[in-house]
FITOR-468358 format. One record per residue (C-alpha): residue number from 0; residue in three letters; x negated, y, z. Coordinates in steps of 0.25 Angstrom, whole numbers, padded with zeros to 4 digits. Example, Ala and Ser with C-alpha at 12.3 -4.5 7.8 and 13.67 -1.06 7.14 Angstrom:
# residues 2
0;ALA;-0049;-0018;0031
1;SER;-0055;-0004;0029
//
This chain:
# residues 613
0;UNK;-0268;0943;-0032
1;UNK;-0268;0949;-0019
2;UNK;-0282;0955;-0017
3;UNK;-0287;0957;-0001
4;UNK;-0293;0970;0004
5;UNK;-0309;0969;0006
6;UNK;-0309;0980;0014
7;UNK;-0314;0973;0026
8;UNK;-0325;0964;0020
9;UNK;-0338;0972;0018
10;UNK;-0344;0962;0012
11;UNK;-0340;0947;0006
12;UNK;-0346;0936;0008
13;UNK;-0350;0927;-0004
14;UNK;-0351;0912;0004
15;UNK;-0355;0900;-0003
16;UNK;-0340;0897;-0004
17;UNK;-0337;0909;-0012
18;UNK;-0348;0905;-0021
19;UNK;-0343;0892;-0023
20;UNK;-0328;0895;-0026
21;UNK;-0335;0907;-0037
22;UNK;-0342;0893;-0045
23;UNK;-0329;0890;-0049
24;UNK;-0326;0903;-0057
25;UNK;-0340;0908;-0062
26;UNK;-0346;0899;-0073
27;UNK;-0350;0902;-0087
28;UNK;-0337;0898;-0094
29;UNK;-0327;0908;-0088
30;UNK;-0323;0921;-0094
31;UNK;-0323;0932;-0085
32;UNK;-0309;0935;-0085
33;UNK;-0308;0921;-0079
34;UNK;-0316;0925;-0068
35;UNK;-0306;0934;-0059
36;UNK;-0296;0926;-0061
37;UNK;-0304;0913;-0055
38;UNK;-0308;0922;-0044
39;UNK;-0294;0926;-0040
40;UNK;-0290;0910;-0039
41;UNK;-0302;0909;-0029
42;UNK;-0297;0922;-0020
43;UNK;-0282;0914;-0021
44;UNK;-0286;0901;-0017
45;UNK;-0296;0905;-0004
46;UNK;-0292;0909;0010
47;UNK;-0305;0915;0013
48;UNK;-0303;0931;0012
49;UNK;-0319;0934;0010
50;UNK;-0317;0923;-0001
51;UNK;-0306;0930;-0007
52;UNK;-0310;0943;-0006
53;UNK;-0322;0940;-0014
54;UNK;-0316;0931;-0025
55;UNK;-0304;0943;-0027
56;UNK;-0317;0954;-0026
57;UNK;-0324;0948;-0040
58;UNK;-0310;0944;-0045
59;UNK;-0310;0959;-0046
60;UNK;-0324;0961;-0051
61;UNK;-0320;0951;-0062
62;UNK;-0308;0955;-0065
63;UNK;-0314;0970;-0069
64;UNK;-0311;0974;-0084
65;UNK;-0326;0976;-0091
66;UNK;-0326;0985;-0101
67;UNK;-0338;0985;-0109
68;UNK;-0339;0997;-0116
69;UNK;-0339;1005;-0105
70;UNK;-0349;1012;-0096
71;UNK;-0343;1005;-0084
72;UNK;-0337;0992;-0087
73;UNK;-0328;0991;-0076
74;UNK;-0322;1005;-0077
75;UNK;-0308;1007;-0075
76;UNK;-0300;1008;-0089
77;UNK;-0285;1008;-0086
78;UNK;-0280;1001;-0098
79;UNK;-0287;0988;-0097
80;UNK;-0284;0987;-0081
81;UNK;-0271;0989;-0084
82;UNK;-0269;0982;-0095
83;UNK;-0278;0969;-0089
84;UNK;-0273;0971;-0074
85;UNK;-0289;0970;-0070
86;UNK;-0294;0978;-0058
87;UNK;-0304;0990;-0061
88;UNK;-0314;0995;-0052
89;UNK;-0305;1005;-0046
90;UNK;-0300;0992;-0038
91;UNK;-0314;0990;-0032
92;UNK;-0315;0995;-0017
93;UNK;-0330;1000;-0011
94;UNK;-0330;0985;-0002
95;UNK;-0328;0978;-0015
96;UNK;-0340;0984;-0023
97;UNK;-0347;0982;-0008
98;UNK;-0343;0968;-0009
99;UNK;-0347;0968;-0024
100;UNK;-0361;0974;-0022
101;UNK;-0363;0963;-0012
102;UNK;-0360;0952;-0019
103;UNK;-0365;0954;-0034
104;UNK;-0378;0946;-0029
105;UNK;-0372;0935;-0022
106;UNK;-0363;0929;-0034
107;UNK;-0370;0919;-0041
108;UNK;-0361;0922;-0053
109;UNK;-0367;0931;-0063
110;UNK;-0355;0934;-0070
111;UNK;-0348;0939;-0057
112;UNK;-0362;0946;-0054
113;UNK;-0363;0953;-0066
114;UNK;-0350;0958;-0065
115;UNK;-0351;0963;-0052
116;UNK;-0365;0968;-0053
117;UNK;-0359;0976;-0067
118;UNK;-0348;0981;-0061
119;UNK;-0358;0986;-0049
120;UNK;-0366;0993;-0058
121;UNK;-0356;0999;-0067
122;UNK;-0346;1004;-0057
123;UNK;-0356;1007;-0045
124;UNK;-0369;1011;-0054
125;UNK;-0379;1001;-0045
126;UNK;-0390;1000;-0053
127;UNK;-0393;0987;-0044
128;UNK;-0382;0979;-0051
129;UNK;-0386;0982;-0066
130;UNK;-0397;0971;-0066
131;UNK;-0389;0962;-0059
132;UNK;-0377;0964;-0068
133;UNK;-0385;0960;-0081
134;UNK;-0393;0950;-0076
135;UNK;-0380;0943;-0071
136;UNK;-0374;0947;-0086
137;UNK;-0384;0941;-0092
138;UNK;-0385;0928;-0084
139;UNK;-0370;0927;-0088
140;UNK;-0374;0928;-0102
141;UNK;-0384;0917;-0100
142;UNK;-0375;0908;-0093
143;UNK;-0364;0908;-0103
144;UNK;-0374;0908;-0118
145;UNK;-0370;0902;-0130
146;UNK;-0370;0909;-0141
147;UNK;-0357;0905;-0146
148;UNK;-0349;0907;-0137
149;UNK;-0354;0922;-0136
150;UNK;-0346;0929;-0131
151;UNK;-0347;0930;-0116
152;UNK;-0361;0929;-0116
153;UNK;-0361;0941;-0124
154;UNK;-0351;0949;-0114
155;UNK;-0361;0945;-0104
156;UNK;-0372;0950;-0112
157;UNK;-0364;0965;-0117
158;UNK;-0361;0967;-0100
159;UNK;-0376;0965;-0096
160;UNK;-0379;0975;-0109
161;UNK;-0368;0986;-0104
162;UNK;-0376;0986;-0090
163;UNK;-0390;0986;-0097
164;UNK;-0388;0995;-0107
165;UNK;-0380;1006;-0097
166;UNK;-0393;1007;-0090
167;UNK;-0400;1012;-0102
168;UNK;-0408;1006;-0114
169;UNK;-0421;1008;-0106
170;UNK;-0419;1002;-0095
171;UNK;-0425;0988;-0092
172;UNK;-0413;0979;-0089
173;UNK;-0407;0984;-0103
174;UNK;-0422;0981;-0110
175;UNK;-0420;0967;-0102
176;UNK;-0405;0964;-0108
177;UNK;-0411;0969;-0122
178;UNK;-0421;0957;-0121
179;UNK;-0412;0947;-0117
180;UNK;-0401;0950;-0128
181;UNK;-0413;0953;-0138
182;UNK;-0417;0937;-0135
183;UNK;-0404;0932;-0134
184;UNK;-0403;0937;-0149
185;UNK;-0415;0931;-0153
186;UNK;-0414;0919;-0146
187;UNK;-0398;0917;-0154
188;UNK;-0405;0922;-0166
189;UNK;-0390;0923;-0173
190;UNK;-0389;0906;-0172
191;UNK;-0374;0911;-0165
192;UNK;-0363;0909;-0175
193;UNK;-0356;0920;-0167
194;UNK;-0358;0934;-0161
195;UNK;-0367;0933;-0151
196;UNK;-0379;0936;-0160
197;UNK;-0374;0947;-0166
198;UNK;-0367;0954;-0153
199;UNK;-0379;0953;-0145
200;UNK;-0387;0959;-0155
201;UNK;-0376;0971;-0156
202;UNK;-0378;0972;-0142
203;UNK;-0391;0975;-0144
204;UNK;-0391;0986;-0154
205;UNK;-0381;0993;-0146
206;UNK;-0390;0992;-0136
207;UNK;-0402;0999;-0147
208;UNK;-0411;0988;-0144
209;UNK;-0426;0988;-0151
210;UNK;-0430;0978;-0161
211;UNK;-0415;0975;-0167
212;UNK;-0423;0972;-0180
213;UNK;-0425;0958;-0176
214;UNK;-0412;0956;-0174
215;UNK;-0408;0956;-0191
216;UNK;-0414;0944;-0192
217;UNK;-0405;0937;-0183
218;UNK;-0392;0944;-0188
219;UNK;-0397;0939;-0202
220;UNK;-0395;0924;-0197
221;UNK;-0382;0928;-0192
222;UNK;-0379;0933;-0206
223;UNK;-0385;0920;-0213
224;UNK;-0378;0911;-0202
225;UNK;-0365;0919;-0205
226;UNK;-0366;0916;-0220
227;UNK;-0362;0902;-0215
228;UNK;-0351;0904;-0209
229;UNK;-0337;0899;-0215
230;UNK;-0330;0907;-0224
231;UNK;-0316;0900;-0221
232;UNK;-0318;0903;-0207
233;UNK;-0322;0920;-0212
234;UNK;-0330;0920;-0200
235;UNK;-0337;0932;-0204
236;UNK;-0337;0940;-0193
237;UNK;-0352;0937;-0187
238;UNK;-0358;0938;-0201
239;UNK;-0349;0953;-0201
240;UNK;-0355;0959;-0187
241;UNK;-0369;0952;-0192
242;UNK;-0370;0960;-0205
243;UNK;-0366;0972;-0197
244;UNK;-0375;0971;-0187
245;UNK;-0385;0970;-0197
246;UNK;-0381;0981;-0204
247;UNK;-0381;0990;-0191
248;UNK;-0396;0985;-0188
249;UNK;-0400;0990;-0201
250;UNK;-0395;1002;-0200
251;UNK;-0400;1006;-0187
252;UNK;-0413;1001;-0193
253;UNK;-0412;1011;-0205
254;UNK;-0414;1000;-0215
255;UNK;-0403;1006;-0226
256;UNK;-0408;0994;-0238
257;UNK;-0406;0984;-0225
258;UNK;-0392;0989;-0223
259;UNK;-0389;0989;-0238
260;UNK;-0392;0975;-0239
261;UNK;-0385;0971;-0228
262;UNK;-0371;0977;-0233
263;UNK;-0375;0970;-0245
264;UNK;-0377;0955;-0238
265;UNK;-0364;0957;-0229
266;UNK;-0357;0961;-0241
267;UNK;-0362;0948;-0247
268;UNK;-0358;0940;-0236
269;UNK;-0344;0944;-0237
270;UNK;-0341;0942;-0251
271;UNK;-0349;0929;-0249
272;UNK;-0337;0926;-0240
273;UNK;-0327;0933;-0246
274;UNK;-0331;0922;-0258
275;UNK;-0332;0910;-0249
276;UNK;-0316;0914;-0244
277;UNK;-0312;0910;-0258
278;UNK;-0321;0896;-0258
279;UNK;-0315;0892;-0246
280;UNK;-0302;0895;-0249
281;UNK;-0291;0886;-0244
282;UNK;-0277;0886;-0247
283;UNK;-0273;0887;-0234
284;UNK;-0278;0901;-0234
285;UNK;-0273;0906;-0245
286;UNK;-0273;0921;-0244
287;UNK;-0282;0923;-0234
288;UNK;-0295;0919;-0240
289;UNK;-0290;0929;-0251
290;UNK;-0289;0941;-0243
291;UNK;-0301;0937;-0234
292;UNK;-0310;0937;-0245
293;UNK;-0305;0950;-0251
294;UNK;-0307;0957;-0239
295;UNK;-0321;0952;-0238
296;UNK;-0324;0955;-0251
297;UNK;-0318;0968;-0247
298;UNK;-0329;0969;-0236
299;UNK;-0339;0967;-0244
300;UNK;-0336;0979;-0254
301;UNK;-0338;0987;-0240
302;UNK;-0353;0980;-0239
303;UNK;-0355;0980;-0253
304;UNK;-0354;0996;-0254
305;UNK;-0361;0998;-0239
306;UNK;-0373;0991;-0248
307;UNK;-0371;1000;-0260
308;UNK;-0369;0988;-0269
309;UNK;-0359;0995;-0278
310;UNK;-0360;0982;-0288
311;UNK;-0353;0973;-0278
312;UNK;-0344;0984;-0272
313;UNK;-0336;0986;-0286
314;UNK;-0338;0969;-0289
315;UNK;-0331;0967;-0276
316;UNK;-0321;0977;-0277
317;UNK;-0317;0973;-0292
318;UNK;-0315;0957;-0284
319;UNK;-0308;0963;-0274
320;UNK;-0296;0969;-0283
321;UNK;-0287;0957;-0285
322;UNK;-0291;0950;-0273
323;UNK;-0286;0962;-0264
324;UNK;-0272;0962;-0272
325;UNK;-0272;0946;-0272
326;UNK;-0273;0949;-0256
327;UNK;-0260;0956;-0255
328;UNK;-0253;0941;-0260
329;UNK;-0258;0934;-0247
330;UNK;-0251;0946;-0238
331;UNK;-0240;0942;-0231
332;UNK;-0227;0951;-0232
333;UNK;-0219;0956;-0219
334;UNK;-0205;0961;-0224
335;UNK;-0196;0968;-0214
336;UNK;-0179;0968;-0220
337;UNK;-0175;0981;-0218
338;UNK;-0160;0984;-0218
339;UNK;-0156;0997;-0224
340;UNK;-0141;0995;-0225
341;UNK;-0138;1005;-0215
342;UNK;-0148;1016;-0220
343;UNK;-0138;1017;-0231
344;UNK;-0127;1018;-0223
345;UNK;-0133;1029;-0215
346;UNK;-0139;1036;-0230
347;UNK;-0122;1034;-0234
348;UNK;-0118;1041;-0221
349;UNK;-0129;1053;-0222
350;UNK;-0127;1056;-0235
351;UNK;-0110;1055;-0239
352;UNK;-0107;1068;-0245
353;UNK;-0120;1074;-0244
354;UNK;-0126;1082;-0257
355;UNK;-0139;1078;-0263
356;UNK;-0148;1087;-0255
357;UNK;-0141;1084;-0241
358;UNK;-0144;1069;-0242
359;UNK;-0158;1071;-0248
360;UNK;-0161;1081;-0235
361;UNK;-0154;1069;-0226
362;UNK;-0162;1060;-0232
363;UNK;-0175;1066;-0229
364;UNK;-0171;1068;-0214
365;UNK;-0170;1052;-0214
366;UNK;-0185;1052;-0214
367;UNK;-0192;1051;-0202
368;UNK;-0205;1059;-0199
369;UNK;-0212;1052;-0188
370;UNK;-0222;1062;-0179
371;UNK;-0235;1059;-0177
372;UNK;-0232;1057;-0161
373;UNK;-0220;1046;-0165
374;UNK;-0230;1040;-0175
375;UNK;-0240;1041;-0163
376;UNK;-0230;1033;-0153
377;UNK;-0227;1024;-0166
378;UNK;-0243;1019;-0166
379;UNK;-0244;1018;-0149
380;UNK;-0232;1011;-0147
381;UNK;-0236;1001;-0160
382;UNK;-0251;0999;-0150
383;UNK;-0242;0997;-0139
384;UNK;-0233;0985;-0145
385;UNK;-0241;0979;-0154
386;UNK;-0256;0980;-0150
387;UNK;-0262;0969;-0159
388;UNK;-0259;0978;-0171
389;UNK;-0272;0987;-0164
390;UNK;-0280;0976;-0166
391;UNK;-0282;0975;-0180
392;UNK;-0286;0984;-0193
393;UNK;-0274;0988;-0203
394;UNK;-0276;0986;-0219
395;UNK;-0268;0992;-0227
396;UNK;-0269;0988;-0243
397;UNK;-0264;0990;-0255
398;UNK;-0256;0984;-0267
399;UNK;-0269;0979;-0271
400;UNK;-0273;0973;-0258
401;UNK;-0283;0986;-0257
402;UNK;-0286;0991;-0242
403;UNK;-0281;1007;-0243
404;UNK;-0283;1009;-0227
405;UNK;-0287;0999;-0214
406;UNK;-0279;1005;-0200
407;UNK;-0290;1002;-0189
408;UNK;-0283;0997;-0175
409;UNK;-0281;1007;-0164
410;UNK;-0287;1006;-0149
411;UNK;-0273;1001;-0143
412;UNK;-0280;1006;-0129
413;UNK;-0281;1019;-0135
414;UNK;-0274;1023;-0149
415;UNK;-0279;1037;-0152
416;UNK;-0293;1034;-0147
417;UNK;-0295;1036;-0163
418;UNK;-0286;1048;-0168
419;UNK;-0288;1046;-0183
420;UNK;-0286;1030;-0182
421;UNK;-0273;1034;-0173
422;UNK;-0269;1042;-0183
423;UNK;-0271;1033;-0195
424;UNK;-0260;1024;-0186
425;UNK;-0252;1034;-0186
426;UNK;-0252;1035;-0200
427;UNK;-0249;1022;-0201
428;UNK;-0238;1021;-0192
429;UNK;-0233;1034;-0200
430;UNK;-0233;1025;-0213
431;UNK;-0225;1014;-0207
432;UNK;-0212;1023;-0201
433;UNK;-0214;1030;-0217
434;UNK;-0212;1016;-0223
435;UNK;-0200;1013;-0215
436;UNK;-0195;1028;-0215
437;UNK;-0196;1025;-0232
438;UNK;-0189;1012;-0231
439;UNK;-0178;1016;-0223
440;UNK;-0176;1031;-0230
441;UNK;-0173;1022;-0243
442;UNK;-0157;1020;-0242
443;UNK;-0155;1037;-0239
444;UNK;-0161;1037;-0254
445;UNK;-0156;1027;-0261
446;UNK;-0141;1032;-0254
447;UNK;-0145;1048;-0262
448;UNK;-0149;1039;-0274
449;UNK;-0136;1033;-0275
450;UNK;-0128;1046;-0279
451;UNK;-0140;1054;-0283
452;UNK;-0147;1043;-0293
453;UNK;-0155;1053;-0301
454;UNK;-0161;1065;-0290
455;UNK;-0165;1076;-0299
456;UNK;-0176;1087;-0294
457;UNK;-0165;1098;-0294
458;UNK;-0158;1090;-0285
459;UNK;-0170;1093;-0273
460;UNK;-0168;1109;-0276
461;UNK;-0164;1110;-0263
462;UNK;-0175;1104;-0257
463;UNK;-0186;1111;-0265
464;UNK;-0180;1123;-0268
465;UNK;-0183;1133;-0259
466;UNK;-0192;1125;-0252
467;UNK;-0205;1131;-0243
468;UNK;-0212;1118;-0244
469;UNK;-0214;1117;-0259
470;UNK;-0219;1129;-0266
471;UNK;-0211;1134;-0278
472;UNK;-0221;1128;-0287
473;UNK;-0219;1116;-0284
474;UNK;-0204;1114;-0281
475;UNK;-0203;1108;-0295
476;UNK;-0211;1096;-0292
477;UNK;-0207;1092;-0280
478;UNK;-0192;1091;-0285
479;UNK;-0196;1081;-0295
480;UNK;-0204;1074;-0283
481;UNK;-0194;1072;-0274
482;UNK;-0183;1070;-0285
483;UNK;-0192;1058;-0290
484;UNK;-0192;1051;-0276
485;UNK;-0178;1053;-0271
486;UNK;-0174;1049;-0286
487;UNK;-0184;1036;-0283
488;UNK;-0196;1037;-0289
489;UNK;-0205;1040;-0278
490;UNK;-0219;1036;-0289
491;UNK;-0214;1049;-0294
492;UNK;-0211;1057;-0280
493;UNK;-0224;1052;-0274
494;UNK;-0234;1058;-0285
495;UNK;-0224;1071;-0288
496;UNK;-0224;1075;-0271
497;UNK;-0237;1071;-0267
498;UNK;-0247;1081;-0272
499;UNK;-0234;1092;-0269
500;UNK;-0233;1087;-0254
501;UNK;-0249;1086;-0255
502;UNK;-0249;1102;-0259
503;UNK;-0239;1106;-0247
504;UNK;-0250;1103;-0237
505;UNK;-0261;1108;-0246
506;UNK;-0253;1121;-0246
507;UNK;-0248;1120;-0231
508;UNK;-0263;1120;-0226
509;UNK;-0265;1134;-0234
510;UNK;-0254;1138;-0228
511;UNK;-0259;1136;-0213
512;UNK;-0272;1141;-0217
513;UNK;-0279;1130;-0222
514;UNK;-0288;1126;-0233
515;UNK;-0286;1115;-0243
516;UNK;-0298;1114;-0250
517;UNK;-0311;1111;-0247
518;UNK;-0326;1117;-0254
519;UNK;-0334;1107;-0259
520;UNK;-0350;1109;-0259
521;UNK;-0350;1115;-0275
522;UNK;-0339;1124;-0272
523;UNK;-0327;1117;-0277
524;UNK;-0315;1116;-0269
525;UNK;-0309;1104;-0266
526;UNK;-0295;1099;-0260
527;UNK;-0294;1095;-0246
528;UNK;-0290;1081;-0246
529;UNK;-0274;1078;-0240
530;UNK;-0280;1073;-0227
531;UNK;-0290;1085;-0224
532;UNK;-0275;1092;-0228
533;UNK;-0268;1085;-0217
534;UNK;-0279;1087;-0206
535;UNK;-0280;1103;-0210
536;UNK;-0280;1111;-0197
537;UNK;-0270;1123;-0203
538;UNK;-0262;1111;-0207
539;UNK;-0260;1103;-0194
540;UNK;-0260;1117;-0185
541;UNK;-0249;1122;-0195
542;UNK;-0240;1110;-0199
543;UNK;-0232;1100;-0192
544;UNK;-0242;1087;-0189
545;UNK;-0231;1076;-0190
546;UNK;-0227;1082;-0204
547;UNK;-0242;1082;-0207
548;UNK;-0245;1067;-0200
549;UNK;-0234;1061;-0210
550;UNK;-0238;1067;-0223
551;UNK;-0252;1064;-0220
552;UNK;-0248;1050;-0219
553;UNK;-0239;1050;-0230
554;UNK;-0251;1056;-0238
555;UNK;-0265;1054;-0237
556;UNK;-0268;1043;-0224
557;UNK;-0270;1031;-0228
558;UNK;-0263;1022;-0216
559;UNK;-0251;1032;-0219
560;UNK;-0245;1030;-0233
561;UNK;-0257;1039;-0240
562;UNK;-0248;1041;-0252
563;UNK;-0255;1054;-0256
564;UNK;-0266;1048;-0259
565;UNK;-0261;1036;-0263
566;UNK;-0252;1043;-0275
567;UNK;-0263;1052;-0278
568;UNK;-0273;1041;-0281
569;UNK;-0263;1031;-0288
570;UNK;-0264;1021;-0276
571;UNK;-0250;1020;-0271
572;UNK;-0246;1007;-0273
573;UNK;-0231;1003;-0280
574;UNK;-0225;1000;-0268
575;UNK;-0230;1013;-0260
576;UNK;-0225;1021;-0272
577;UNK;-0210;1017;-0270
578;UNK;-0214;1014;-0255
579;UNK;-0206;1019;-0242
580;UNK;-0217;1027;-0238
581;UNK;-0217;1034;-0252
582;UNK;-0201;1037;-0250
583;UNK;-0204;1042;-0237
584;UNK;-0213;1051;-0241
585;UNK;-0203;1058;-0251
586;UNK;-0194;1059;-0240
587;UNK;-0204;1066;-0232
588;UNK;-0207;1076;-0243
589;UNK;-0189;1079;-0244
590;UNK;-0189;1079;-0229
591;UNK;-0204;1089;-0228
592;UNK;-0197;1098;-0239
593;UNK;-0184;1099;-0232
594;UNK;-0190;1106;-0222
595;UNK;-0194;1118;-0229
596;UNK;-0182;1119;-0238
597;UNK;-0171;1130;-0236
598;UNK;-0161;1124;-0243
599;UNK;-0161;1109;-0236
600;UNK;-0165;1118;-0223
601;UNK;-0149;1124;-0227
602;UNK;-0144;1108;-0231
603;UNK;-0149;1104;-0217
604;UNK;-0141;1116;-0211
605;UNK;-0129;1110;-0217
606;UNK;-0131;1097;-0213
607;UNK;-0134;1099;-0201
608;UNK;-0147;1092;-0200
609;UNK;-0157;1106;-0199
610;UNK;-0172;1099;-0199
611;UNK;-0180;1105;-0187
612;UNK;-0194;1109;-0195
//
C-alpha cells in the first residue's frame, strides 16, 4: 500500500465520520493483529486525504511489533521487523508523533488509546501518558473478561503491569494496578479451569507484592479442582504450574516443612495419574498410555527425592524397571537402506597389490575428522532448514528404556547465546557424522579381512613401533588392542584402548605443564576426572582443539558417544559395543597413532599420500 506524506498536515482532524467508519474495526472480539489490517481497507476505500492520512497513521501504530520483555516495547529489533515486514519506530516522522499526541484523547477506542498513549510514553518518556495508557489497558481487560478465554485479557493486563511496574514498586499507579489484580484474584478465587488464576497471580509475585500468603489457599482449590480433571485427556499442565507455584510461595516464605510436603503431594498426584493411565486404558491407545505413565512415574521419583521420601523413590524406581524396557516396544523404527556396493569397489581399487600396513594406513585416511567450525556450520545450517527441531527437548535412552541424557532446544534467533548448550549440539552433531563415518568405513575392513582373516599384534609393529605417542611400556598392549578390533572384536578393543587413550591425555597435560590430580581436604590426591582433563588450560593452549573436541566426544559427553565412561562403568549397551561409532573410534586411534609413527610417516612417503600434522 502506498502511504501519503503528512508533511503538510499539522494536525488531523478526528470528524464524526472518521469515528463512525473506526466502530466497524474496534470491538472486543478482534485480535490486534487484525486491527492494522482493517484499517488499511478503510484508507483504500475513502477519497478524503485527512481520512486517509489518519487510518494509514494508526495502521502504523497498530502494526508496531510489542516486545514484552523489554524496557521499551516498541524498540527496533531487526530480526522481527524483518522477518514480519512490520514498521518500527524509526518510520515515525516528528508530524506523526505531533499528530499522535493530539489525538490519544479523542479516540474513544481504549485499545487504539492504550497503545498509542504506550507508545507515547515508552518512546517519548511523557510521564503524561503513563496513566492514560493503563487506564486504557485496563478497561480493555474489563471489556473483554471471562475467565476462560484468558488469554487476551491477560495480555491486557501484563501491558498495563510493564508501564506500572517501570515507574517503580512505590509509586501510586503501580499500588493501584496491584489492588485491582490483587481483587481480581480473589474475586476468581481459582473457580477457572485454565490459567488465568494462576498467571495473574505470577504476575504478582514478579511484581513482590505484600500479602502473597493469602494467595495459598486459592492455588490449593486449583490443586483440589485439578484432581478432577481427566486422565484420558492428561491435562495436567494447570495442576503442574499450580504445585510449582506453590512450591515457589513457600519457598520465598521460608517454610522448609511446607515445601517438603508439597513435593510430596505433587508427587502423589502424579503417580495418582500415572495409575489412572493404566485404568483408562483403551485399545486404541496402545503404547501411549504405556509410555505416558512411565514418564509420570518417572516425574514423581524427581518429587519423591525433592521430599526426601527415600521409601517411595526406590518403590518407584524398582516399578519403573520393566515398564521403561516395555517402552522401548511402542517406539517406532525409521530405517534408512544404505547401499555399500560401491564402497567395496573403491576398498578393491585402493587396496590391489598393497602389503598389510599400506592398506591398514589407507584405511585410516578414509576416516573423516570434522572440525569443530564444520560441525559449527553443520548445527546452524540444521536451525536454518529445519527450525521446528529447536522447539522441542531431545531424549536420548537406553536398551532398557532408561533416559542417559535430555538435549534442551536452542534459541534459533540466536544459537550460541548459550555456549555450553551450543556445544553439547555440537557434540551431538559430532556423533551422528561418527555413526555414519562407522557405517560407511565398514567395507575398507572387511576388504583387509578377506586376505588377512586372523591380524596378529606383530603384524601393527610398524605402527607401534617406534612410535612417540605410545610410551615403550605400553607398546605391548596397545598391539593386542588394536589387533583385536581390525581382527573383529571390538568388546575386546574398547576395554584394551580405552584407559591407554585415557593415559595419552593424562600424560599430555603434564607435558604442557599441567596438573592431573587434585588434593582433597585430608590430604589425599585424587585424579581429575576426563572432562576437567579435556578443559585443562596447558591442554587446549598446547594441543590442537578439533583433535581435543572429537575425543572428548568420543569419550566422556554424554550427547557425544560417552564410550569412556560408558565402558568403564559396564553401561555400553550390546549394540554400542559392536556399533559404528565404536568402529570409528578404533579408526580414530590407527589414524591418531599414525601421526607420530616414523615408520608409517616413511609408508606415506612412498605412497604418496604425506599426512600434514
Amino acid at each position: 500500500m502506498l502511504y501519503l506524506s503528512l508533511s503538510r498536515y499539522k494536525f488531523m482532524e478526528i470528524t464524526p465520520e472518521i469515528i463512525q467508519k473506526l466502530n466497524s474495526v474496534f470491538n472486543e472480539q478482534t485480535w490486534e493483529y487484525q486491527y492494522s489490517r482493517n484499517l488499511c481497507t478503510l484508507a483504500e476505500h475513502t477519497t478524503d486525504i485527512n481520512e486517509q492520512a489518519i487510518f494509514q497513521l494508526l495502521a502504523k501504530v497498530m502494526l508496531l511489533p510489542y516486545h514484552e520483555n523489554q524496557k521499551n516495547p516498541f524498540s527496533i529489533r531487526d530480526d522481527t521487523c524483518y522477518m514480519t515486514g512490520a514498521f518500527n519506530i524509526s518510520s515515525f516522522t516528528d508530524m506523526d508523533w505531533s499528530n499522535l499526541q493530539n489525538m490519544v484523547d479523542k479516540l474513544n477506542y481504549p485499545i487504539l488509546t492504550a497503545r498509542i498513549a504506550d507508545l507515547l510514553w515508552s518512546t517519548k518518556k511523557n510521564y503524561n501518558y503513563t496513566k492514560i495508557a493503563i487506564e486504557a489497558y485496563k478497561q480493555c481487560a474489563e471489556a473483554i473478561f471471562d475467565k476462560e478465554n484468558w488469554v487476551k485479557y491477560f495480555k491486557c493486563i501484563k501491558k498495563a503491569n510493564n508501564i506500572a511496574l517501570g515507574l517503580g514498586v512505590n509509586h501510586e499507579y503501580f499500588k493501584e494496578l496491584c489492588t485491582y489484580i490483587d481483587g481480581m484474584i480473589k474475586e476468581i478465587d481459582g473457580t477457572d479451569t485454565l490459567y488465568l488464576s494462576i498467571s495473574l497471580i505470577e504476575l504478582m509475585i514478579d511484581n513482590r507484592a505484600a500479602n502473597l500468603q493469602c494467595y495459598i489457599a486459592i492455588i490449593d482449590k486449583i490443586i483440589e479442582n485439578s484432581r478432577q480433571t481427566s486422565v484420558a485427556g492428561y491435562s495436567y499442565g494447570r495442576a503442574e504450574r499450580a504445585f510449582e507455584l506453590k512450591i515457589k510461595l513457600l519457598t520465598k516464605f521460608k517454610d522448609n516443612e511446607g515445601v517438603l510436603s508439597a513435593y510430596a503431594d505433587y508427587a502423589a498426584y502424579m503417580e495418582n495419574l500415572a495409575r489412572g493411565c493404566f485404568k483408562e486404558h483403551s485399545p486404541d491407545r496402545i503404547g501411549t498410555d504405556e509410555m505416558r505413565a512411565t514418564h509420570l512415574l518417572g516425574e514423581a521419583v524427581l518429587l519423591y527425592q525433592k521430599a526426601k521420601k527415600p521409601e517411595d523413590v526406590k518403590r518407584l524406581r524398582l516399578e519403573l524397571i520393566p515398564l521403561q524396557k516395555k517402552s522401548l516396544e511402542y517406539m517406532g523404527t525409521i530405517s534408512t537402506p544404505i547401499d555399500l556396493k560401491g564402497h567395496y569397489e573403491e576398498a578393491e581399487n585402493l587396496f590391489k597389490d598393497r602389503t598389510l600396513a599400506e592398506k591398514i594406513l589407507l584405511f585410516s585416511d578414509v576416516v573423516f575428522f570434522p572440525t569443530k567450525q564444520e560441525l559449527e556450520n553443520m548445527v546452524l545450517k540444521n536451525i536454518q532448514q529445519f527450525p521446528m527441531t529447536q522447539l522441542f527437548t531431545s531424549t536420548f535412552l537406553n536398551d532398557e528404556g532408561k533416559i542417559v541424557a535430555q538435549l534442551p532446544p536452542l534459541d534459533w534467533k540466536n544459537p550460541k547465546s548459550n555456549i555450553k548448550l551450543f556445544e553439547q549440539h555440537l557434540h551431538r552433531e559430532a556423533f551422528k557424522t561418527q555413526k555414519l563415518s562407522g557405517i560407511f568405513l565398514l567395507p575398507y575392513l572387511h576388504t583387509i579381512q578377506k586376505k588377512y582373516a586372523n591380524i596378529t599384534a606383530n603384524d601393527l609393529n610398524f605402527l607401534v613401533d617406534d612410535n612417540l605417542f605410545i610410551p615403550p611400556h605400553r607398546k605391548d598392549i596397545f598391539k593386542k588392542g588394536l589387533a583385536s578390533g581390525l581382527d573383529g572384536d571390538l568388546a575386546i578393543a574398547l576395554r584394551v584402548l580405552m584407559p591407554e587413550i585415557e593415559n595419552y591425555f593424562r600424560e599430555l597435560v603434564k607435558v604442557c605443564g599441567g596438573l592431573t590430580t587434585k588434593f582433597n581436604e585430608d590430604g589425599s590426591e585424587e585424579w581429575l576426572s576426563m572432562g576437567t582433563i579435556f578443559n585443562s588450560p596447558e591442554l587446549v593452549e598446547c594441543y590442537d582443539e578439533n583433535i581435543l573436541f572429537l575425543f572428548k566426544g568420543l569419550l566422556t559427553e554424554d550427547t557425544g558417544a560417552n564410550l569412556r565412561n560408558k565402558v568403564a562403568h559396564g553401561m555400553l549397551d550390546i549394540s554400542e559395543e559392536n556399533g559404528a561409532v565404536s568402529f570409528y573410534f578404533l579408526v580414530a586411534i590407527i589414524k591418531l597413532c599414525s601421526w607420530y609413527s616414523n615408520n608409517c610417516a616413511a609408508i606415506r612417503m612412498k605412497l604418496g599420500k604425506q599426512e600434514v600434522i
